[in-house]
N, C-alpha and C positions, 0 to 999 in steps of 0.2 A: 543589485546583487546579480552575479554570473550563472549562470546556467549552473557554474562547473560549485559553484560556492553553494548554490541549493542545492546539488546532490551530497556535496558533502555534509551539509545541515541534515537533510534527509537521513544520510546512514547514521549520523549520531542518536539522531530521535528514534530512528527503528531498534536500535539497539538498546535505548531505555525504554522502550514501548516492550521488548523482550523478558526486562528485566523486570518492570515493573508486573507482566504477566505473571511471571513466573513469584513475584513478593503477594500477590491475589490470588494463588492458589492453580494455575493453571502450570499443564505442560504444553512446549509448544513446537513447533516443528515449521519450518520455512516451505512457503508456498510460493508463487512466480514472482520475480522480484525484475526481472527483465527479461526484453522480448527482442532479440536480435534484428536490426534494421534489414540485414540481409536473408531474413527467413520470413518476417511480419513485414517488410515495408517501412520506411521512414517517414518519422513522424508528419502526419497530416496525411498520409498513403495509405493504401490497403492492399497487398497481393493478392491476387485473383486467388477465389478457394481457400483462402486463408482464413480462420477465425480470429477474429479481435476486432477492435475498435481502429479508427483512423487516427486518432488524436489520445491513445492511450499513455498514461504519464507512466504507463511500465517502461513505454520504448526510451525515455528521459531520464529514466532512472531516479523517478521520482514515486512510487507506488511497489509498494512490495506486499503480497498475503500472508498471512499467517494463521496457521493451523493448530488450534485450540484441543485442547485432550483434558481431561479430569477423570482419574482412576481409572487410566488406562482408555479411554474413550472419546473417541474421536468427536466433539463437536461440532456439529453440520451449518444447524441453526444462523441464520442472521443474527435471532434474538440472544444465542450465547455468547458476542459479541460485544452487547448494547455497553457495558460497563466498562468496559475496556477503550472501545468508540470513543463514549462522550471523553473518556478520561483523555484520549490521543486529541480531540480535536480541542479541549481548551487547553489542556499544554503548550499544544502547537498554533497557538491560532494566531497570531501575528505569521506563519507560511500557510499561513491557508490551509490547515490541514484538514483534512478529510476524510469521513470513515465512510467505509461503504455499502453499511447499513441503510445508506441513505437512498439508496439505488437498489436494492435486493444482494449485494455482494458484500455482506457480512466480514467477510478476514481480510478486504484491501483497505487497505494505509495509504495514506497518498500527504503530496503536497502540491498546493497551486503551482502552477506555473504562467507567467506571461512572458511572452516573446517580445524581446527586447531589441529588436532587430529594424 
């Protein structure tokens, strides 16, 4: 599969990952979804002074956050996540999907990526 084929997998499943939030009871609200190559660096790089990661699947457009609320209320937690989580990463799990609970970062979504190059 292309690079270009898993982002497009990727928005389909963000967008039932959205819907399916919203069927469980949550509001939700869009968090970093990509990270500009010419502000962050290209992927496996880091600009000087810059925060983020070298090999972030934000910059691939593979990883997007999302911001949880119930009755008006911002949910912080990793652990208001968990449900949502497990539900993204066996849906998704032939792309490797991944929540990122797993790592302390609660609201990112993500999909594998291998460079096929």
């Amino acid at each position: 599969m292309t690079l270009g084929q898993l982002q497009r997998q990727f928005a389909q499943a963000y967008a039932k990952l959205i819907l399916h939030a919203s069927e469980i009871g949550y509001e939700v609200s869009l968090g970093d979804s990509y990270r500009d190559p010419r502000v962050f660096g290209a992927h496996g790089s880091k600009k000087a002074g810059i925060y983020g990661r070298k090999r972030s699947l934000h910059k691939l457009r593979l990883a997007a956050d999302l911001n949880l609320f119930r009755d008006g209320e911002y949910l912080q937690l990793t652990e208001d996540h968990a449900e949502l989580g497990m539900w993204w990463e066996t849906e998704y799990r032939e792309f490797g999907a991944s929540w990122g609970g797993r790592f302390n970062d609660g609201n990112h979504y993500s999909f594998a990526y291998r460079d096929m190059r």
